[in-house]
Structures are given as C-alpha cells and as structure tokens.
KOLSESE-452734 format. One record per residue (C-alpha): x, y, z; residue in three letters. Coordinates in steps of 0.25 Angstrom, whole numbers, padded with zeros to 4 digits, always signed. Example, Ala and Ser with C-alpha at 12.3 -4.5 7.8 and 13.67 -1.06 7.14 Angstrom:
2
+0049-0018+0031ALA+0055-0004+0029SER
# end
This chain:
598
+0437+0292+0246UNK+0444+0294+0259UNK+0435+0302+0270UNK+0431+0303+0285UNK+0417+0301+0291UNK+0412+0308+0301UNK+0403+0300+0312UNK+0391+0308+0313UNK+0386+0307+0329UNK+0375+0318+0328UNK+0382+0329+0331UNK+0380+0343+0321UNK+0394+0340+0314UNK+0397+0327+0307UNK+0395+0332+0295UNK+0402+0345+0298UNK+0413+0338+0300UNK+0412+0330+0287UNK+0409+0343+0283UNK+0423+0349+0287UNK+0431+0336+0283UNK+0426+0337+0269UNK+0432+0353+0269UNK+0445+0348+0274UNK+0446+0339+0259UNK+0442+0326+0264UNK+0430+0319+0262UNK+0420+0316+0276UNK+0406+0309+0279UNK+0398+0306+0289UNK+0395+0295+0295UNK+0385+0289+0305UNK+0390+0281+0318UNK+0381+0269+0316UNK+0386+0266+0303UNK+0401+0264+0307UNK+0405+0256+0291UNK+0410+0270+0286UNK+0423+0267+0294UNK+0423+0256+0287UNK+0426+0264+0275UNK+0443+0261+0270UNK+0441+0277+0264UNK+0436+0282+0278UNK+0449+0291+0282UNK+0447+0295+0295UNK+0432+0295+0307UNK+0426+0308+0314UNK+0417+0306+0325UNK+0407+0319+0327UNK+0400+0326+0336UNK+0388+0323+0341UNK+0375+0326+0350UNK+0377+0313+0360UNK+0387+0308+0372UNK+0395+0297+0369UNK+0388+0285+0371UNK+0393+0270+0376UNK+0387+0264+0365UNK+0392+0272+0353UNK+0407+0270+0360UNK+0404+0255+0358UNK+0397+0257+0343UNK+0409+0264+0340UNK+0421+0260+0346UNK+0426+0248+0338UNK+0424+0257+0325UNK+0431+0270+0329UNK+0443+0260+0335UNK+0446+0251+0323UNK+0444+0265+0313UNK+0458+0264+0308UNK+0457+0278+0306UNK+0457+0293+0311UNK+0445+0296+0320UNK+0441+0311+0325UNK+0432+0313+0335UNK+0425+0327+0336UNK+0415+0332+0348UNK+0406+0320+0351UNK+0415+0310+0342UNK+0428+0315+0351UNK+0420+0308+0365UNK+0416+0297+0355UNK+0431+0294+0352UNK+0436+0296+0367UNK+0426+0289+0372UNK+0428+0275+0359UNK+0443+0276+0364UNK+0441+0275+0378UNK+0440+0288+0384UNK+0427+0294+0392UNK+0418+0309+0392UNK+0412+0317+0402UNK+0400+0326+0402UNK+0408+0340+0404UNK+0403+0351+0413UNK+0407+0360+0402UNK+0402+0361+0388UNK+0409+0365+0376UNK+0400+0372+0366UNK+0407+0382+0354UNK+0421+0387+0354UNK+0430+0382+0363UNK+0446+0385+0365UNK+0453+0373+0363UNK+0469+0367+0367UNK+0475+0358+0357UNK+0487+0350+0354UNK+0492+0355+0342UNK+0500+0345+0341UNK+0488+0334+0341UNK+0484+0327+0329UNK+0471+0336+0329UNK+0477+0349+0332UNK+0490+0350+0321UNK+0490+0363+0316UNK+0480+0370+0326UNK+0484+0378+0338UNK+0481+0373+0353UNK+0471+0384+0356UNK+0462+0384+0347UNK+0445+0386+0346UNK+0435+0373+0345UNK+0421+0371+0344UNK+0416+0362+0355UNK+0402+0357+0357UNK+0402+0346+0369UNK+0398+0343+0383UNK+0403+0329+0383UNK+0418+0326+0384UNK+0433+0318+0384UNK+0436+0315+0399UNK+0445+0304+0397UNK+0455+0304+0385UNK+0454+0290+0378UNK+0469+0281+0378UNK+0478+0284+0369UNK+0471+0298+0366UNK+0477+0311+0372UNK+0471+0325+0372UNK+0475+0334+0362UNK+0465+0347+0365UNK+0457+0354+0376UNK+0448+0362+0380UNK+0446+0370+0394UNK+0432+0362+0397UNK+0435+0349+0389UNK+0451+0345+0390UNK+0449+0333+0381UNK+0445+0341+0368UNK+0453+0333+0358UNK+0460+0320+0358UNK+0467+0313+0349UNK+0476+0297+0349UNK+0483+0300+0336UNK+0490+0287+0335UNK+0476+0280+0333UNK+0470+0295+0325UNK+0458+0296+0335UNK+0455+0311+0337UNK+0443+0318+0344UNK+0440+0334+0346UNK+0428+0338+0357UNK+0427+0351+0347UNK+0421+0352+0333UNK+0432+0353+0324UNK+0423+0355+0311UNK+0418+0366+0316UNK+0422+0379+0310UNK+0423+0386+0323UNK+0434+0377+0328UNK+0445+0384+0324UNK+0454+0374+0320UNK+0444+0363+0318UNK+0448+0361+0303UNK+0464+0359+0306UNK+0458+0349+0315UNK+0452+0340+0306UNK+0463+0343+0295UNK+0471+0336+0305UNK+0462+0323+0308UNK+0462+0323+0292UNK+0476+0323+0293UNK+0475+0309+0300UNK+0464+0303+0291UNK+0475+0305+0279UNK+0464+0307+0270UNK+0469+0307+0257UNK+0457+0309+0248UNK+0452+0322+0246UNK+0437+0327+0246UNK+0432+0339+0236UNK+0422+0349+0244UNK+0415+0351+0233UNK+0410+0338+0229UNK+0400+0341+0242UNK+0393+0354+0235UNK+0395+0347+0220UNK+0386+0336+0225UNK+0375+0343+0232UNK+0370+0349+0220UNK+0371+0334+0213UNK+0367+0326+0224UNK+0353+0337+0225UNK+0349+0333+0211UNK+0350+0318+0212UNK+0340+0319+0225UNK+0331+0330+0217UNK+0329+0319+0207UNK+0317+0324+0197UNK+0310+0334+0208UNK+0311+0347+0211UNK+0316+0353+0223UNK+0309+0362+0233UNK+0315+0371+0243UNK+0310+0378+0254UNK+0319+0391+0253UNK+0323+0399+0267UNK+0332+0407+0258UNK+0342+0403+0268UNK+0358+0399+0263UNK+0355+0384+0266UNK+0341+0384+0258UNK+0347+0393+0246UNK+0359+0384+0244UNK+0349+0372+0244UNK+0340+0379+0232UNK+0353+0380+0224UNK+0357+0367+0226UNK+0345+0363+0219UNK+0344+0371+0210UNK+0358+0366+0207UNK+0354+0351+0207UNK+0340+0352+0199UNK+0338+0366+0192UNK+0331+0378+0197UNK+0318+0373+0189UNK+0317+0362+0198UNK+0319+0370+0212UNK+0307+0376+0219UNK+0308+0384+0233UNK+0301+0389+0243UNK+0302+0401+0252UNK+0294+0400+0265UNK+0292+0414+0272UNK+0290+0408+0285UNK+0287+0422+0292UNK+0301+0418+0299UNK+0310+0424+0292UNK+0320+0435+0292UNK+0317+0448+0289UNK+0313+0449+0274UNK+0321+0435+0272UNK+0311+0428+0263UNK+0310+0439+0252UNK+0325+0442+0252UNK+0327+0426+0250UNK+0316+0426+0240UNK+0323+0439+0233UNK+0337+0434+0234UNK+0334+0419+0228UNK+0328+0426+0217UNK+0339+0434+0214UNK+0348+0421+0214UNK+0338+0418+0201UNK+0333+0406+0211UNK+0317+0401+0206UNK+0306+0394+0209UNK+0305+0399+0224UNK+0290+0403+0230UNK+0289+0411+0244UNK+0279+0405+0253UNK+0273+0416+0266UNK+0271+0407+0275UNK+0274+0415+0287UNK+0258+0413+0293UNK+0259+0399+0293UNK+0273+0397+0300UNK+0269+0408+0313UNK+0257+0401+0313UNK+0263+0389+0314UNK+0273+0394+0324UNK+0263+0402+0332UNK+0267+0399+0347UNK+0277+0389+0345UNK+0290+0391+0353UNK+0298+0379+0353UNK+0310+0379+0343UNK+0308+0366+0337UNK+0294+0365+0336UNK+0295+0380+0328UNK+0305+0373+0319UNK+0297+0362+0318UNK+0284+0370+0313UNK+0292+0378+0302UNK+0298+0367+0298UNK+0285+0361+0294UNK+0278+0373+0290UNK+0290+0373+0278UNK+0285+0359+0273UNK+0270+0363+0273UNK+0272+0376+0267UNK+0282+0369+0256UNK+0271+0359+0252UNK+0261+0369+0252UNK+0268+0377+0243UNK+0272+0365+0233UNK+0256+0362+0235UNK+0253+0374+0228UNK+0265+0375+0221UNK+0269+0359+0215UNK+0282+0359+0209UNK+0282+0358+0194UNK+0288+0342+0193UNK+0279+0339+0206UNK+0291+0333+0213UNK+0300+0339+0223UNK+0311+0338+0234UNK+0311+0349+0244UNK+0326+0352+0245UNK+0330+0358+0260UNK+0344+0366+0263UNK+0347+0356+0275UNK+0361+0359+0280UNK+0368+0349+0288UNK+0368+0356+0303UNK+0350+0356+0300UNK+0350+0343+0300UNK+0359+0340+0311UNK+0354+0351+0320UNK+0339+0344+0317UNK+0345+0331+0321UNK+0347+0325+0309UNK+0356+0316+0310UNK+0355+0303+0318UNK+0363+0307+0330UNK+0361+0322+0330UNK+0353+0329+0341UNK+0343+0340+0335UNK+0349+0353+0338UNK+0333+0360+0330UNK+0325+0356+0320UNK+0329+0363+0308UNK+0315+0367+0299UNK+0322+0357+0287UNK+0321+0345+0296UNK+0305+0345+0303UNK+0299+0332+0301UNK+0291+0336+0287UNK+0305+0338+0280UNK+0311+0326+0286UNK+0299+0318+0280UNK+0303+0324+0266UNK+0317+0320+0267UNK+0313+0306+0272UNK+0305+0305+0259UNK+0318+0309+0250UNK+0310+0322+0247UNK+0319+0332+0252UNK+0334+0336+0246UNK+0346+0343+0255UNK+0357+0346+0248UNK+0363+0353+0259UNK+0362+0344+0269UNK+0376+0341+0274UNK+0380+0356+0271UNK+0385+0366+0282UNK+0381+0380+0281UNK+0394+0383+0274UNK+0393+0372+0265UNK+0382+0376+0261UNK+0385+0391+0258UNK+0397+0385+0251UNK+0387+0377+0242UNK+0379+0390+0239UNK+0392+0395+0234UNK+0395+0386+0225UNK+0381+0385+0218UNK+0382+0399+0216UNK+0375+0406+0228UNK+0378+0420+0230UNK+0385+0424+0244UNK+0374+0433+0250UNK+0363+0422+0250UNK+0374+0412+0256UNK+0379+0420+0268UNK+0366+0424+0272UNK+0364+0421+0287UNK+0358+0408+0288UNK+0342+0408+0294UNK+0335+0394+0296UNK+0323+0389+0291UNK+0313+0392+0302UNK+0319+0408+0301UNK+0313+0416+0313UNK+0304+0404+0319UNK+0318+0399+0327UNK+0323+0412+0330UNK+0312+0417+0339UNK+0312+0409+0351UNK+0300+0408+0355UNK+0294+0407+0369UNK+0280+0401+0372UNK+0275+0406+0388UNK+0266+0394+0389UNK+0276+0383+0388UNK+0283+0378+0398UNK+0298+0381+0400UNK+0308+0379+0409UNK+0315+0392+0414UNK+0329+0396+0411UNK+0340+0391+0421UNK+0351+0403+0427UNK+0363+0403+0422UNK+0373+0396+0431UNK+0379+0406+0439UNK+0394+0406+0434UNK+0389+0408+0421UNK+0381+0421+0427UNK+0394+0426+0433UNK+0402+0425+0421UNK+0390+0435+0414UNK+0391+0443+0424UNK+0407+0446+0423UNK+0404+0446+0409UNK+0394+0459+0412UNK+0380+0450+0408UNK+0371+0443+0415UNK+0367+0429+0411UNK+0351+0425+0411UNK+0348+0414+0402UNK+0336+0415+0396UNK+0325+0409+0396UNK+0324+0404+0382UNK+0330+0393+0375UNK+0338+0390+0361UNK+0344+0378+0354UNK+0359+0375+0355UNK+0367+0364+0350UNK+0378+0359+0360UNK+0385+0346+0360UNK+0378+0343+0347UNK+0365+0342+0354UNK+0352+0351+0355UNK+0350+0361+0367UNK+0340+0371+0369UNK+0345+0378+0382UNK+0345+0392+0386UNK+0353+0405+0383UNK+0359+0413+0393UNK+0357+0427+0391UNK+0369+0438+0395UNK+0364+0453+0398UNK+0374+0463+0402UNK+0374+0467+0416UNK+0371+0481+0418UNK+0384+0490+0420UNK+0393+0478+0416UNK+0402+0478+0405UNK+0400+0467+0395UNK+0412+0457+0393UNK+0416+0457+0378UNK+0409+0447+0368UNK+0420+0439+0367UNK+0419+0435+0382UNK+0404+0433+0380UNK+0405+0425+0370UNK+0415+0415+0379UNK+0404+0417+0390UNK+0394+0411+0380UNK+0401+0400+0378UNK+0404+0397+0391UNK+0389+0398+0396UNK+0386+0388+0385UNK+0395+0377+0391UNK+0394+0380+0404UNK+0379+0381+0406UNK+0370+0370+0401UNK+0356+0375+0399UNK+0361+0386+0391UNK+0366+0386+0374UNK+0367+0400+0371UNK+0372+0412+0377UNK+0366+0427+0373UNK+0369+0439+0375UNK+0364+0454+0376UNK+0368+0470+0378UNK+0356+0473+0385UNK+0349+0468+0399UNK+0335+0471+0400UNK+0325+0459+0405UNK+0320+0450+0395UNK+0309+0441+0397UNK+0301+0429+0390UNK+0288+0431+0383UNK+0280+0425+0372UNK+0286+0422+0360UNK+0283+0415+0346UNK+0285+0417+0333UNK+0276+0429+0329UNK+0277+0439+0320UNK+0281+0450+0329UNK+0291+0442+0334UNK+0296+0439+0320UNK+0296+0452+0314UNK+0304+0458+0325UNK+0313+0447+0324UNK+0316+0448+0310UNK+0320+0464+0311UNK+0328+0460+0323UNK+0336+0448+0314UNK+0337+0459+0303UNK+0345+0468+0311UNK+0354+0461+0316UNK+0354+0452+0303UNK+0359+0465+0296UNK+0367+0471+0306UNK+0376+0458+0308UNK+0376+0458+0290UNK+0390+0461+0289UNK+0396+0452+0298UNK+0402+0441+0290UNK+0406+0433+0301UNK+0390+0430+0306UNK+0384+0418+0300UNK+0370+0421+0306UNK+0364+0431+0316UNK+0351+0423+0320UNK+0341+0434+0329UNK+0333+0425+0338UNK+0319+0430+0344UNK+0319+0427+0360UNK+0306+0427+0368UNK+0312+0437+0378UNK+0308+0451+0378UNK+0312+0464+0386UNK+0300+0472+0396UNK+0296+0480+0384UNK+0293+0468+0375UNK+0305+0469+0367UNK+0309+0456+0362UNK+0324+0449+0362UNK+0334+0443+0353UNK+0346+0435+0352UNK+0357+0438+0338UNK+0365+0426+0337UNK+0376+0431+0327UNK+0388+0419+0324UNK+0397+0416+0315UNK+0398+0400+0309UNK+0400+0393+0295UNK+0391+0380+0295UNK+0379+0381+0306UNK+0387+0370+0314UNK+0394+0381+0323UNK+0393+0395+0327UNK+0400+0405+0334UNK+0395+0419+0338UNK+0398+0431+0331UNK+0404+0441+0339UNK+0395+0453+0338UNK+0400+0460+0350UNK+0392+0466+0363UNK+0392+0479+0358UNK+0387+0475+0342UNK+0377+0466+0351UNK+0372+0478+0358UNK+0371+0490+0345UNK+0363+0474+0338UNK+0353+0476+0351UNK+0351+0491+0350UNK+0347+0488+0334UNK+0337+0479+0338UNK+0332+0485+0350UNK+0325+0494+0338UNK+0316+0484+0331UNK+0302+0484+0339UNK+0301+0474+0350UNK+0316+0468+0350UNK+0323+0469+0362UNK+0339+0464+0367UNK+0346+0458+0358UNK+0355+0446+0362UNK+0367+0438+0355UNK+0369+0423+0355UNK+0385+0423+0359UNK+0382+0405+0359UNK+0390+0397+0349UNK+0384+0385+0341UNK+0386+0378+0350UNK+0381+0378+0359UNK+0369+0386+0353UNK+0363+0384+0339UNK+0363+0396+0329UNK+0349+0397+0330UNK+0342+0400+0343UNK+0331+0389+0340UNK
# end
C-alpha cells in the first residue's frame, strides 16, 4: 500500500502527524532516524520530518543528507524538520532573541504550493526559539511572520517544503488545507480506511491477552473507561477485573460517582480500595512535582499487588491493562529523542518493569484524546461519561503546588521593565511569583515562573482579549517565565508552608467543584484544572489559579475566554468557602505552558 512516514526526532508530534495523515484518507507511520531503510520502501509516497526537542546538529546534517537528497520524492519538513531541511540543502539558523510560543499571525503566498486555497493571513501554531536565517539555493520564501520572516519555504521543482509552524495542530487554522496540499504532491493513490485503526485495537488486545485475565487499575477517567471496554471487548467481561484507588486525592465525591456510574453501565468485577492513609503519608512533606508523581505512581503498583494478594484472580494469570495515551508517553519521555515534559503516574519505574516483562497491555497507546473518545463511541460508550473533563491519575497530588520553607530556592527574577510598563498601560501590575510550574516550549521541558498581573488601583482594566495578546508576548519575550496569570483583586499575597494535607485537600476540592459547576454548561471548555498555590493573603486565606481552555487531543491548548468581569463574579463565589482567597486565571497557552500546573 502506498503511504508517507513521518521521522520521528522527539518532539510531542510524530505521531500526531501520522495521526492527521491518516484522517486526510491516506495511510502514515512513524519512523525513526537511525533506521533510514524505510525510504527504501518503492510504496513510500512522500517523507515528513517532525518536530523535535533538540538544535540541529552538524552530525545528524551529515547522517542525513545523502538520504534526504537522493529521496526521489516529496519531503515536508515541520518546526525542527523545517531547520533540518534548510540547513541538509545548504542554508543556516540563528538562536532568535524572540520566541514563538502558541498562536501566531501569519503572511502567506497563496499562490505557493503549500498555501493553495488558504488565504495570506491566516493563524498558526508556533512552538520554536531556533530559526531560518539564510534561505537554502534554489528555495524561495513563501510565509512570514513579524518575529521569524523565514516561516515557510518551499523549492517546488525538487518538491522539498518546510513550515516553522505545526500544521497538524488543530489550532492552526488552516493546517489541514496544508497538508491536503503537500498530499496533492505525494499523488497518493491508495486510499486508507480510519476504521481499520479502532477495528484493530479490540483484535490486536485479545491476541496479547492470550489465556490471562486482565486487571485494571480504574481512575474512572475517559482514557481508563475506554481501556476497560476494550477489554472487555477483546476477552469478555468474565475475565476483566478492576480496581478503584481512592487515593484521598480526588475530586469532590469523584470515586463514588465513578463507582455508581460504571455500575450503572452493567460494568463487573470492579473493587474500591481506601487507601487515602497510605498515599498522605507517603506524601507527607514532600514538595517536588516529580518526586510526588513518582510516590503515587508507585503507591498504585503496591496497593494493586496487595489487593490481588488478597484477592488472586480466578485463572491465576494476569496482564494489567493501562489507558496510556500517546501525548503520556511522550510527555514522560518515552520515545528515544523526546525530552521528559513530567512523569506521568503509568510510566514510574515499577510499571516500566512490567511492561519490559510483556506483562502490561495498552491499547490505546498511539490514541490522541479525541481518538480515544471517538473509540468509546463506537464500543458503545454513553456521551456523559465520554465528555467528562479529563483528571490525571495522581488527581489533587499535582494540583497543590507545594512549598517546603526548609529547602533552598533561588528567589524570583523582576520582570524586565518593558514588560512592567506594558501591564501598567494595560491597568495591572506585573510581579512574578515566586513559585514555579512546568511548561513545554520548543518540545522541551521548562519549570520557570509565572508572572502574576493585579489591577492597579483606580485603573481600568484593558479588555480580555488584549491580555490575552499580552500573555503571549510576556511568554516569548521573557525567558525565565512560562505562564502568565491573572487576577481582579490586589491584596498582598505571600509564601507559607504548604504540603498536601487534608486541610488543604478538602478546601481545594470545594473550591474545584465550584467553579467545576459553574463553567458546566460551556461546551467549548475541555478542562478547568483549579490549582492549590502556596501563597496566602494576611488573614491566612489561601490562593488559587482556574485554568479554563478549550483543546481536542492534549497536544494544544488555547484558553477559554472567560472574561474579567465572569473572572471576578468566579472570585467572589470562592471567596465563601473557608480559607480561600484571590482567585487567579491562567491566560498561557500550551505551549508554552502545560495543562496541568505540575
């Protein structure tokens, strides 16, 4: 069959972009750099070069280069593969003094190969610091942008094309017009069926279940719900058993209503371990995001085999099947070039073992968050359990960010002092504080600061839209930050001791359920995560950040827009739970910042 291949340098999006091919009707895989023979193949119809975490490197030109020149046939190049192909056909980078990270207005040729049937201003998804300086010969320019003017290049006659944007992304506008056009070029003339992916899963489960059971450990979540179906699918619902972990991390009554809902879908064989003693114990003055995922992670695995201890599954053979997506493993670093964005609780060294052993089954593996809810569908998965907003396995333990008086931290930088006089014509003053959060930016892992904006008193605010833009800019512009927050109200906040207790816990659930239910009926919001700060007012009261967005697969984000004064009436609502204080909104897109704080 004909097909492209994507070359998968580490970035989060190889298999995104096979992903998106496969939609457009024609078949993609991924293939790694080292192992160049897959251009060998006489069906291979066309070559994508990915993104990835890394510069360009002298010695992977020189790997390279021979292969990519006698490839008698289309190549695209996308975010690092774009400085890859410059720099195989002769042209050079620069470290820019500007990054781009998110949504970013962009100039095109329409009358371009790449950008037929697009118009020249449209919106793309950047995600880069590196760039183009020098245009390879025989190449021309075809798009732009106002902080990186070699954005798109193409040398038709030889169909070799490269994008600094991310046109697989959904939040590229045109992104899919795009690669309908560079398919144009690959004249593929095979078609691909979609739904030989799903029909597969299911098949391809019961061949690795072989003659044991499987056993789940069930968040309830959509990716972990769709994983228990599939197997019940693939090998009966005799042979499925699951487990329910009440971590004490939860939402607010989030284990009974899983519990109560998967029983009404007629699901069996599913025990609920209490177990939140052990894990705040576990977690008792621990701060660091990593090590806490680390700590939960494990605490799953021994609390699994010392249920099945007590409880041995009736054939006395099992595989333990795990509702891995494809952005977990990548954002742990799971594949050869990718940096490690977090730790993701299905990836701490005991489950690796496992899956080194043969012993643990994922069907979903190389799904996106919409696939995956796409699957559910078809095996018959009622719409309220599939739209739920997502929560990750370590729940409540990553959205407290903790703050430990004892260890040594290095204090926040000020804000450069343009970016202070922008606030301030913007009616906020810019702090950053003095707590830090993961972000993803040029495929790679920061954990940087976020600047804060309060409102100046007597000032009017600037509408959302233009705070928004400032977020953006602030992200780029300044490189020891990855999100920008902001908030209606300006008293003093300052650090204190923070862990994850069950003070801190409970207030945080009743804080996540109000805003959970008052954002309830707004289609458009994919997930409202309510992070836990460790900075509280004079009286004690303690802050909070609602990071409300709208996305379709986890890969990117943009941020819902909720609207100073719906900010503010939000802020007023939790001010009347015990103990919580301001309330802040995440206006940082992913990227630069991931969904989660931690």
């Amino acid at each position: 069959m004909q097909h492209l291949t994507v070359l998968d340098f580490g970035g989060q999006y190889a298999h995104l972009i096979a992903n998106r091919i496969r939609r457009l009707g024609v078949f993609c895989t991924v293939s790694q750099p080292e192992d160049l023979s897959a251009l060998e193949n006489p069906d291979l119809a066309g070559l994508i070069l990915s993104g990835g975490p890394q510069s360009v490197s002298d010695a992977l030109v020189s790997r390279l280069r021979g292969a990519i020149a006698s490839f008698p046939r289309p190549v695209l190049g996308i975010c690092f593969g774009h400085q890859l192909l410059a720099r195989l056909y002769g042209g050079s980078l620069a470290r820019g003094t500007e990054r781009e990270y998110g949504a970013v207005p962009l100039s095109a040729d329409p009358d371009s190969r790449l950008f037929a049937l697009t118009p020249p201003s449209q919106t793309v998804w950047m995600s880069h610091a590196d760039h183009v300086e020098r245009v390879p010969t025989g190449f021309r320019i075809v798009a732009s942008t106002a902080s990186c003017p070699v954005a798109a290049i193409e040398d038709d006659a030889h169909a070799r094309y490269a994008v600094q944007f991310h046109p697989e992304v959904v939040h590229t506008e045109h992104g899919e017009q795009i690669l309908r056009n560079f398919l144009t070029r690959c004249a593929v003339a095979d078609r691909w069926d979609g739904g030989r992916i799903s029909r597969g899963i299911v098949e391809e489960t019961r061949a690795a279940a072989g003659d044991a059971d499987l056993f789940l450990l069930l968040s309830g979540g959509v990716d972990s719900l769709v994983a228990l179906s599939v197997a019940v699918a693939a090998v009966g619902a005799e042979r499925v058993h699951s487990l329910h972990v009440d971590t004490g991390l939860m939402r607010k009554g989030e284990s009974d209503a899983v519990l109560a809902a998967l029983a009404a879908q007629g699901f069996r064989n599913i025990d609920c371990v209490r177990a939140e003693p052990v894990f705040l114990q576990a977690l008792r003055g621990v701060s660091e995001p990593e090590q806490k995922r680390a700590i939960i992670g494990r605490l799953f695995v021994e609390v699994l085999r010392r249920h099945l201890r007590e409880h041995p599954l009736p054939s006395g053979k099992l595989k333990l099947v795990q509702g891995t997506i494809y952005p977990d493993t990548i954002e742990s670093g799971g594949t050869k070039h990718a940096d490690k964005i977090k730790t993701h609780h299905n990836r701490v060294p005991e489950i690796l073992s496992l899956i080194e052993r043969g012993e643990v089954l994922e069907p979903l593996r190389e799904l996106y968050k919409d696939e995956v809810r796409e699957l559910g569908r078809a095996l018959g998965l009622p719409e309220a359990l599939l739209a739920r907003h997502p929560f990750p396995g370590p729940g409540l333990g990553i959205r407290v960010v903790c703050f430990d008086p004892d260890a040594p931290a290095a204090p926040p930088p000020e804000p450069p002092a343009e970016l202070a006089e922008e606030a301030r014509d913007l009616g906020f003053a810019a702090k950053i504080l003095p707590v830090r959060s993961v972000g993803v930016q040029g495929d790679g892992r920061t954990y940087r600061f976020p600047l804060a904006l309060s409102p100046l008193p007597g000032r009017k605010p600037a509408p959302w839209e233009e705070l928004a833009a400032f977020a953006a800019r602030a992200v780029n512009a300044c490189e020891s930050i990855n999100r920008v927050l902001v908030r209606t109200t300006g008293e003093p906040l300052r650090l204190r001791r923070t862990f994850l207790e069950r003070d801190v816990l409970e207030r945080l659930r009743e804080v996540d359920s109000l805003l959970t239910a008052a954002l309830a009926g707004e289609p458009d919001v994919w997930q409202a995560p309510v992070v836990a700060l460790p900075l509280y007012t004079p009286r004690g009261e303690q802050a909070c950040v609602l990071r409300a967005i709208t996305s379709r697969d986890a890969m990117t984000a943009d941020v819902f827009p909720l609207g100073l004064d719906r900010l503010a009436a939000l802020a007023r609502s939790v001010r009347e739970i015990e103990g919580a204080g301001p309330l802040f909104c995440d206006l940082t897109r992913k990227p630069p910042a991931t969904i989660e704080f931690e």
